[in-house]
KELOLUM-833463 format. One record per residue (C-alpha): residue number from 1; x, y, z; residue in one letter. Coordinates in nm, 4 decimals. Example, Ala and Ser with C-alpha at 12.3 -4.5 7.8 and 13.67 -1.06 7.14 Angstrom:
% residues 2
+-----+----------+----------+----------+-----+
:   n :       xx :       yy :       zz : res :
+-----+----------+----------+----------+-----+
:   1 :   1.2300 :  -0.4500 :   0.7800 :   A :
:   2 :   1.3670 :  -0.1060 :   0.7140 :   S :
+-----+----------+----------+----------+-----+
% end
This chain:
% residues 56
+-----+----------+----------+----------+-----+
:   n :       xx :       yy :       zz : res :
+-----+----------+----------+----------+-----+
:   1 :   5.7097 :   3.7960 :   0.0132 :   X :
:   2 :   5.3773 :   3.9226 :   0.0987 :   X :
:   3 :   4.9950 :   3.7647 :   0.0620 :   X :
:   4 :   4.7198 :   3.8686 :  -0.1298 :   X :
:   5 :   4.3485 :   3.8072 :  -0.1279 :   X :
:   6 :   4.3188 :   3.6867 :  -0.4894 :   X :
:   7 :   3.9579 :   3.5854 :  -0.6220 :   X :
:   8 :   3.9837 :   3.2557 :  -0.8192 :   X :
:   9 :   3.7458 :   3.3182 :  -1.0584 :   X :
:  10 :   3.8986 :   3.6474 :  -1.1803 :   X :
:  11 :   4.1863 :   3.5835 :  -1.4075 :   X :
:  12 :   4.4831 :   3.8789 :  -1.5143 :   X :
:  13 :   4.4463 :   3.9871 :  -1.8607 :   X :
:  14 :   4.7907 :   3.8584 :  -2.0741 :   X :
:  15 :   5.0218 :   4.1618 :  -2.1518 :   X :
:  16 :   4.9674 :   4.0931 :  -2.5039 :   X :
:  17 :   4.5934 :   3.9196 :  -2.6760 :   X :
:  18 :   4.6456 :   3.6728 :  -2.9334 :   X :
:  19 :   4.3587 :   3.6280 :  -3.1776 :   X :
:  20 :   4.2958 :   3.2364 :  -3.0944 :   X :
:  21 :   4.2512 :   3.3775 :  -2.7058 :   X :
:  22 :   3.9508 :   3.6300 :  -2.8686 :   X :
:  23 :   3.8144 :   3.3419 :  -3.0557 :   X :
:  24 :   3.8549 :   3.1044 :  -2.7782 :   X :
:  25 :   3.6450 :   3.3820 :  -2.5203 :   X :
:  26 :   3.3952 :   3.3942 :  -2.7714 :   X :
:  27 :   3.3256 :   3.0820 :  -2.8169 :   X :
:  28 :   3.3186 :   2.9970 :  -2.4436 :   X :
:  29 :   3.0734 :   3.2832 :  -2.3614 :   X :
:  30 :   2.8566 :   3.1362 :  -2.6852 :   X :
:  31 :   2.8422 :   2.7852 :  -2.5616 :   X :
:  32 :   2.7421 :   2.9309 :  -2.2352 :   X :
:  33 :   2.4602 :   3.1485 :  -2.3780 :   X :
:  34 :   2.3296 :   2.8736 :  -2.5508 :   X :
:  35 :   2.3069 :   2.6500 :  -2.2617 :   X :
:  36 :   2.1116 :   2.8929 :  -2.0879 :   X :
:  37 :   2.4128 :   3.0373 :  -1.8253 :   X :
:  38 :   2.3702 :   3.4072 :  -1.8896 :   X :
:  39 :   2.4419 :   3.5162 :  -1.5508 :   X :
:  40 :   2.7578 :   3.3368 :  -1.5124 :   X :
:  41 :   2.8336 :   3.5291 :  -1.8888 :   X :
:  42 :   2.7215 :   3.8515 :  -1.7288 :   X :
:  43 :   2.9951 :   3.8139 :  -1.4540 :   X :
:  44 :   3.2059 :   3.7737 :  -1.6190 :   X :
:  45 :   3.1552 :   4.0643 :  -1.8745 :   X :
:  46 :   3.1798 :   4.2779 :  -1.5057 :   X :
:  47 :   3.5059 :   4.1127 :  -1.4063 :   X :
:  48 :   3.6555 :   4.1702 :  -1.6924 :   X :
:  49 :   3.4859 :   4.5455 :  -1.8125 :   X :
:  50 :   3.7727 :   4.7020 :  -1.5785 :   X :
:  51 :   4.0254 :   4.5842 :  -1.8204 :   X :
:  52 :   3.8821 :   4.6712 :  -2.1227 :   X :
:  53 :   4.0946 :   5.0169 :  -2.1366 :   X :
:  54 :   4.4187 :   4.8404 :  -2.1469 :   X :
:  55 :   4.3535 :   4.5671 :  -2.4548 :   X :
:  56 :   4.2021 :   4.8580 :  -2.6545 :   X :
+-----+----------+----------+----------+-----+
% end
């Protein structure tokens, strides 16, 4: 068994996306943009921009 420094707030993309997850994102970063939390939106568009390769 080994450890591993794992940030929290960066979660592992699923092996496979199921719609309701896309819709689900997207409505999450909406409510979030309309509450006026854009830089919490904007990291996590940078967490997650490394993975974009593998879902498309």
């Amino acid at each position: 068994m080994s450890d591993a420094n794992i940030k929290k707030e960066i979660y592992r993309m699923p092996p496979k996306l199921e719609f309701s997850q896309v819709t689900g994102m997207a409505l999450s970063m909406t409510k979030l943009m309309l509450n006026g939390r854009m830089a919490e939106v904007f990291d996590t568009v940078k967490a997650n921009y490394k993975h974009l390769k593998d879902v498309l």
